[in-house]
C-alpha positions in Angstrom: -69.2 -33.5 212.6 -65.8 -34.9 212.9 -62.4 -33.3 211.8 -61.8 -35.9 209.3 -64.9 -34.5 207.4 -63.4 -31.0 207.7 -61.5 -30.0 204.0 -57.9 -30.2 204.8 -57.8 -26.4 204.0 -60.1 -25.0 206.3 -58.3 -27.2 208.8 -54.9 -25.5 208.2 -56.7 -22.1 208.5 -58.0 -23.0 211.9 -54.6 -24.5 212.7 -52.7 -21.0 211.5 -55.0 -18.9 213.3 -54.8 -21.2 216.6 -50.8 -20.3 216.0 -51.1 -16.6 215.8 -53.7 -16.2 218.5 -51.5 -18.5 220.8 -48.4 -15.7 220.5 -47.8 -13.5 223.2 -46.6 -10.9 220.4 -49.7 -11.0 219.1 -51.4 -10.0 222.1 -49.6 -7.6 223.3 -49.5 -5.8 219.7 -54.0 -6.1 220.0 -53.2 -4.3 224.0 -51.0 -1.8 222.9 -53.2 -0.6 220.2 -56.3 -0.8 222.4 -54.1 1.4 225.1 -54.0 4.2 222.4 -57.4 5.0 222.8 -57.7 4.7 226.5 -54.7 7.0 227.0 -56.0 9.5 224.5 -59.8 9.4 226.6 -57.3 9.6 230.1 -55.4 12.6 228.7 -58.3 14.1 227.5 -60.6 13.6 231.0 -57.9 14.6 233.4 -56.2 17.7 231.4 -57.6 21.1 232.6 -57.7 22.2 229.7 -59.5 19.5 228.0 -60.0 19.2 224.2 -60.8 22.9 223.7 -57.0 23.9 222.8 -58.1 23.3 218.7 -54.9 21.2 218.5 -54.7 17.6 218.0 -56.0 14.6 216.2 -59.3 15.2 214.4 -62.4 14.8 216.7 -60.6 15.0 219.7 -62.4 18.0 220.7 -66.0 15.6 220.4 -64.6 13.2 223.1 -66.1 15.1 225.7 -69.6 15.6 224.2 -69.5 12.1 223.2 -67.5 9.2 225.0 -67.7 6.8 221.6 -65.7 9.6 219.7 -62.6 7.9 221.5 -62.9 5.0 219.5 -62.8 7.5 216.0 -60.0 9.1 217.6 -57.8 6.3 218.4 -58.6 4.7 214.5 -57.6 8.0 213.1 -54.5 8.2 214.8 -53.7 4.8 214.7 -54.2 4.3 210.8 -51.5 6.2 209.8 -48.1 4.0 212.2 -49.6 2.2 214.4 -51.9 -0.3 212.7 -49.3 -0.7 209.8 -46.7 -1.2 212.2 -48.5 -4.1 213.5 -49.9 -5.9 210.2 -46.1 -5.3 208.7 -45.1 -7.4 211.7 -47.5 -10.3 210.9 -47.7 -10.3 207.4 -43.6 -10.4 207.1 -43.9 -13.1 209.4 -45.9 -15.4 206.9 -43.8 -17.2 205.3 -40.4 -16.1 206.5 -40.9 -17.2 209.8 -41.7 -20.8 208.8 -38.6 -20.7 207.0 -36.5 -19.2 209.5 -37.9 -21.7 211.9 -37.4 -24.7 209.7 -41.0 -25.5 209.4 -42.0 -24.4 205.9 -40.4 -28.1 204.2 -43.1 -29.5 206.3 -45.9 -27.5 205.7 -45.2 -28.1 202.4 -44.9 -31.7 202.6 -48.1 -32.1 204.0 -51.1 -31.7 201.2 -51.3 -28.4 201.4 -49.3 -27.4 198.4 -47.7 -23.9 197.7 -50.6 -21.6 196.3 -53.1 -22.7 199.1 -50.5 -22.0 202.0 -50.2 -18.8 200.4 -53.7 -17.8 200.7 -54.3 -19.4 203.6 -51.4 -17.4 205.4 -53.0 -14.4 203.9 -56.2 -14.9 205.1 -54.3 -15.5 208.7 -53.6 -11.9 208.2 -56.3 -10.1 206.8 -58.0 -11.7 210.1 -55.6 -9.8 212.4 -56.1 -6.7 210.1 -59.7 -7.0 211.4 -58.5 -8.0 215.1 -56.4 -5.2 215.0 -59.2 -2.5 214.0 -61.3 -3.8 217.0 -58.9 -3.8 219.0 -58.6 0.2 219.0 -62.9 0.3 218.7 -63.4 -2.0 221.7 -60.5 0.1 223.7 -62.2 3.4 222.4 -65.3 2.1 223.8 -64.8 1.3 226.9 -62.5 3.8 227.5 -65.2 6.7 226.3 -68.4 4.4 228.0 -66.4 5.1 231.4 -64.6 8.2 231.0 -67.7 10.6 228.9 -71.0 10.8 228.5 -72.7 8.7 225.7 -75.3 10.9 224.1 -76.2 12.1 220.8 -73.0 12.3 218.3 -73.2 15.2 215.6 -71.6 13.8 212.0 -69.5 16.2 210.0 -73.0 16.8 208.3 -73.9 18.4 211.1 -76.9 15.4 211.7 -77.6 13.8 215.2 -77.6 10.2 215.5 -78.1 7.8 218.5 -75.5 6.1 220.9 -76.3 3.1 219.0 -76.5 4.3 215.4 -73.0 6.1 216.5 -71.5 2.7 217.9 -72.7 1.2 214.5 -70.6 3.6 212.1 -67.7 3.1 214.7 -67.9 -0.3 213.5 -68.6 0.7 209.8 -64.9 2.6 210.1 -63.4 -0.4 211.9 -64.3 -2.0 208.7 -62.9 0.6 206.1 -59.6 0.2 208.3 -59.2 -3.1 207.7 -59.7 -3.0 204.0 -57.1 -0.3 204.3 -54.7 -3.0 205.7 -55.3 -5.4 203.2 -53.1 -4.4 200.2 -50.8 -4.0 203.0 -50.8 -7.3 204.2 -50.3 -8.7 200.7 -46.8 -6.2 200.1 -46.0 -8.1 203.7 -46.9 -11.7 202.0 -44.8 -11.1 199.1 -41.4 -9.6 200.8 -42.2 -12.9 203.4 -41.4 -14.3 200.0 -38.2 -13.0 199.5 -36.2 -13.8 202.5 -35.9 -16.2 205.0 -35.2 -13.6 207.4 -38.9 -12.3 209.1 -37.4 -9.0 210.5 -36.3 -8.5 207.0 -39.5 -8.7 205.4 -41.7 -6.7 208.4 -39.0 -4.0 208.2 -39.9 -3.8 204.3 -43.5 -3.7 204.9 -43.4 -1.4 207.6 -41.3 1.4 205.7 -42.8 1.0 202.3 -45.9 1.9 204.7 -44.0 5.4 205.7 -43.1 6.0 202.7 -46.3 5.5 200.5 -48.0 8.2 203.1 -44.7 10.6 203.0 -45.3 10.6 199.0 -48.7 11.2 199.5 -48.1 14.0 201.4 -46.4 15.9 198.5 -48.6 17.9 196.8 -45.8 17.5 193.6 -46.8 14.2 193.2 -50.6 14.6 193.0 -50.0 12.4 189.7 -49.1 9.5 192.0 -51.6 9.7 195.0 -54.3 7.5 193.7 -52.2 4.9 192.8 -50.3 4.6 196.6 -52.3 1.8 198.8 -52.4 4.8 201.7 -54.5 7.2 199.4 -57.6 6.7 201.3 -57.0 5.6 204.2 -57.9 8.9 206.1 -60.6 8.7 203.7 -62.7 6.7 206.5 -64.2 10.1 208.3 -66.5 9.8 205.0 -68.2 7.3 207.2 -69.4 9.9 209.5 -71.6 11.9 207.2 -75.5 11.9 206.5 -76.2 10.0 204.3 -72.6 8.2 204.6 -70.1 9.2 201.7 -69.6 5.3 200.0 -67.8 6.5 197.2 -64.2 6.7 198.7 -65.2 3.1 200.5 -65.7 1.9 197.2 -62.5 3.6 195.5 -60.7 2.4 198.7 -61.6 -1.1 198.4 -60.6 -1.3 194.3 -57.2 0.0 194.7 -56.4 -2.3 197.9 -58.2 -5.6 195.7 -55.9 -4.2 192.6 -52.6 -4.4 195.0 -54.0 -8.1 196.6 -54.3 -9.1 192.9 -51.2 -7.8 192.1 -48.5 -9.0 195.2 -50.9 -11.7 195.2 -49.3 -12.5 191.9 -45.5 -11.6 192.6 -45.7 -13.8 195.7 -47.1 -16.5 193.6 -44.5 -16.2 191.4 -41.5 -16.1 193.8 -43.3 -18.9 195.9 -44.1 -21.7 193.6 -40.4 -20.7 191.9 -38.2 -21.3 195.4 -36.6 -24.1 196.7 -37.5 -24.4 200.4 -36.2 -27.9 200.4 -32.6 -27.1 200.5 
């Protein structure tokens, strides 16, 4: 099949993913959040004290019984910074940095048109959300496959499951992660909107991130928590029960489609509304 006979949007979605995947940013964002993982397995391995102290992230004290419990680890410490620290970074990058660069007039004057450059740049980043969930799995993985034994892993239901069953939810939580992300990345999408200035809009992204999971920490404001993108997102242990909890999967995944459809929407609006000509 040639490329002429490839729709001129699927093209450009190649095209932007070939752009991301090319940056050395985006690279060493994936590394450092597959490091997390392997550093938490290393600490854990070579401390004499081991996981047995009670204190920590959740599950750390199951690395040692069961090397894949690095990967849960590492997702459930990354959720809550790192992993919207990195999204902010490339979802505020969308469209701001095409117009900080000078590109976005040519974008645009190719037949691409404004609403299917938006998605298309959204869908660049709801990839990386995915990238960036297996990034801290794979890391996990390797890091527990070398470091602990991989036996049976006990859910919070107090069930045993296989190595390969386990590795199978691991992936199962990668995936509630990056559904997590994906309201996210739309807030990102639509402050890339606002500014021709990409710092600008990641810096937004990333600290409307703190701040959702700072008011959801407030027990005053129990009124607000289901309506803040980052009520579920420590939601995914639900994952690791027998049979598997789906519910807060589901209830995740409707309030991060309601903020898509609704950033979605406000980007639309701002997007099809500016002059990027001038």
């Amino acid at each position: 099949m040639s490329l002429d006979s490839v729709p001129a949007g699927f093209r450009l979605f190649l095209s932007e993913l070939s752009v991301l995947f090319r940056r050395w940013r985006t690279w060493a964002m994936l590394a450092a959040l597959a490091a997390v993982p392997v550093l938490i397995g290393l600490a854990v391995r070579f401390s004499p004290r081991g996981a047995s102290s009670g204190r920590g992230p959740a599950f750390l004290d199951q690395i040692t019984h069961n090397g894949l419990f690095a990967g849960v680890v590492g997702l459930v410490v990354c959720t809550p910074l790192f992993l919207p620290l990195t999204v902010g970074v490339v979802a505020g990058d969308t469209i701001a940095g095409e117009a900080n660069l000078g590109t976005l007039r040519y974008l645009l004057a190719a037949p691409a048109g404004r609403v299917r450059l938006l998605v298309i740049k959204y869908l660049t980043s709801a990839v990386f959300c995915a990238a960036a969930a297996l990034a801290v799995v794979v890391g996990g993985t390797i890091a527990g496959a070398v470091l602990f034994p991989l036996g049976q892993a006990t859910l919070l239901s107090g069930d045993t499951i296989s190595p390969a069953e386990a590795f199978g939810r691991l992936l199962l939580m990668a995936g509630y992660v990056t559904v997590s992300l994906l309201g996210l990345s739309a807030i990102g999408l639509f402050a890339s909107t606002m500014t021709s200035v990409p710092v600008g809009a990641m810096a937004a992204t990333i600290v409307l991130a703190v701040v959702s999971q700072v008011l959801d920490a407030l027990d005053q404001l129990d009124w607000l928590h289901p309506w803040l993108f980052s009520d579920h997102w420590l939601a995914v242990a639900d994952l690791l029960r027998e049979p598997i909890a789906w519910g807060s999967f589901g209830d995740n995944a409707l309030l991060q489609l309601g903020y898509i459809a609704l950033f979605g929407a406000l980007a639309y609006g701002r997007f099809t509304t500016k002059d990027v000509l001038a």
